[in-house]
N, C-alpha and C positions, 0 to 999 in steps of 0.2 A: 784543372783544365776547365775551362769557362766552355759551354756550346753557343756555336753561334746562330744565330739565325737565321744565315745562308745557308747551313747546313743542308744537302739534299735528304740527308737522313732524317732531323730533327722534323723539315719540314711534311713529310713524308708520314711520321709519326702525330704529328699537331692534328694532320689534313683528316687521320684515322679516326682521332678524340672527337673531331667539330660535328657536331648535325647537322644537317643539309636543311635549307628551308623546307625541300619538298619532302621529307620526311618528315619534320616537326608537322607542317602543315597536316599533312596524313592522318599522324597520328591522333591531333586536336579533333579533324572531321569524323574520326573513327570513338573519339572518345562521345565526342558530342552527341552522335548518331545513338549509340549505345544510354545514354543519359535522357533522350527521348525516348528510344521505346518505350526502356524501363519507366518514363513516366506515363506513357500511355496503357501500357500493359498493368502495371501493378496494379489502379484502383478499378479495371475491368475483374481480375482477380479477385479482388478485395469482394466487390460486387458479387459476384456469383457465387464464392464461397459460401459454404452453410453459418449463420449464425447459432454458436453453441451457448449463448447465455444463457442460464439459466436461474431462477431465486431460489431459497429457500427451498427445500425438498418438504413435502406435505400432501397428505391426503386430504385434506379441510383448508379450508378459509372462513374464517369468520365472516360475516358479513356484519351484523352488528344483536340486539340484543331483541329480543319479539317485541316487549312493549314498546321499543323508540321506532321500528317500523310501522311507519302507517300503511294503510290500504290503498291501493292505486300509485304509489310513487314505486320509486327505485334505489338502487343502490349500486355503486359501481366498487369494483375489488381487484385485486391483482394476485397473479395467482403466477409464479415466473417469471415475472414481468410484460404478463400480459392479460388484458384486461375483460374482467367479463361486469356482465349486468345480472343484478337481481331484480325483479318486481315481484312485488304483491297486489295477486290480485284479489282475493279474500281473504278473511280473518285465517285462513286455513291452507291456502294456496300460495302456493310460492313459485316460480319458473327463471330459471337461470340458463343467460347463451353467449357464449363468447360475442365477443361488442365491437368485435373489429369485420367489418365487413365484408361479404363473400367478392364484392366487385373488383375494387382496388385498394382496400385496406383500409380505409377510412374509420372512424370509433362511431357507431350507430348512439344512439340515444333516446326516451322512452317521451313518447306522447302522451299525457296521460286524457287530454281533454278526447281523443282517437279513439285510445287504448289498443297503440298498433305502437313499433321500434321502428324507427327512420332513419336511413343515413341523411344526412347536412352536404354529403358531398356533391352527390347526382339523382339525388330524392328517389332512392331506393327504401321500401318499404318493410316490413314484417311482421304479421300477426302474431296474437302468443304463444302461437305454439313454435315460434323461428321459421316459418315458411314466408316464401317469398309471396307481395300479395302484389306489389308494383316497381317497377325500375328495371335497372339494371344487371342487380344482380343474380350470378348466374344460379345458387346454389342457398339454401334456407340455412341458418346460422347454426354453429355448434351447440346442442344443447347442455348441459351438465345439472345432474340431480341435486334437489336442495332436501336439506334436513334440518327438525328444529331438534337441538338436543344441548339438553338443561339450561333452556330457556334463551338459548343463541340459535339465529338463523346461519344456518354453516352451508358449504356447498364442497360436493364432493369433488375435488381435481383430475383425480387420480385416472377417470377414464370419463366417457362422455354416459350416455343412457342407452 
């Protein structure tokens, strides 16, 4: 037995299967709407979350070897992936301070003709001991202790001074 088309029944049943445009419609606006948030929300997310990277685990950093250090320059090192400066300032003196700056993050760097550490970004200043002497920034840099030992300049990570 063949169904036919006129069928009240059949059609009855067909009418149940079909989507309505205003439901499809719905559902596209409902999906779309959901495909925006989520695009606006995740990298707010992303954004605020803590970053957990971390390098290498160490109490030391090498910085390099006493004789290749000269007097009045510096040396930049990574220590986590983040960046600190060495300078020497006499045959005997050493001071080490995280290098990324207390203002907006910027990587400070060493003036030697000064003999002061300068941000590049908003000419924020700092003497040698990591105080603030001019700019913007609001807080004097992280210090961290140096050591010379068996004839390498090393610097301590593991906490500040």
């Amino acid at each position: 037995m063949e169904v036919q088309k006129n069928d009240p029944a059949h059609q009855e049943k067909a009418k149940s299967n079909e989507i309505s445009r205003r439901h499809f419609l719905d559902t596209m606006l409902k999906t779309g709407m959901f495909a925006w948030v989520a695009g606006m929300v995740a990298p707010a997310i992303s954004y605020l979350w803590p970053v957990r990277k971390q390098g290498p685990g160490s109490d030391y950093v090498t910085v390099s070897k006493v004789d290749e250090f000269q007097v009045g320059t510096h040396k930049m090192v990574q220590s986590g992936g983040k960046p600190i400066i060495v300078i020497r300032l006499a045959e005997d003196k050493y001071r080490s301070f995280t290098a990324i700056c207390t203002h907006l993050g910027c990587i400070v760097n060493w003036d030697r003709e000064k003999n002061r550490i300068f941000c590049p970004c908003h000419a924020g200043f700092f003497d040698t001991e990591g105080k603030v002497i001019s700019g913007p920034p609001p807080q004097p840099l992280h210090e961290y202790k140096v050591f010379v030992i068996d004839g390498e300049v090393r610097v301590k990570t593991g906490g500040g001074v």
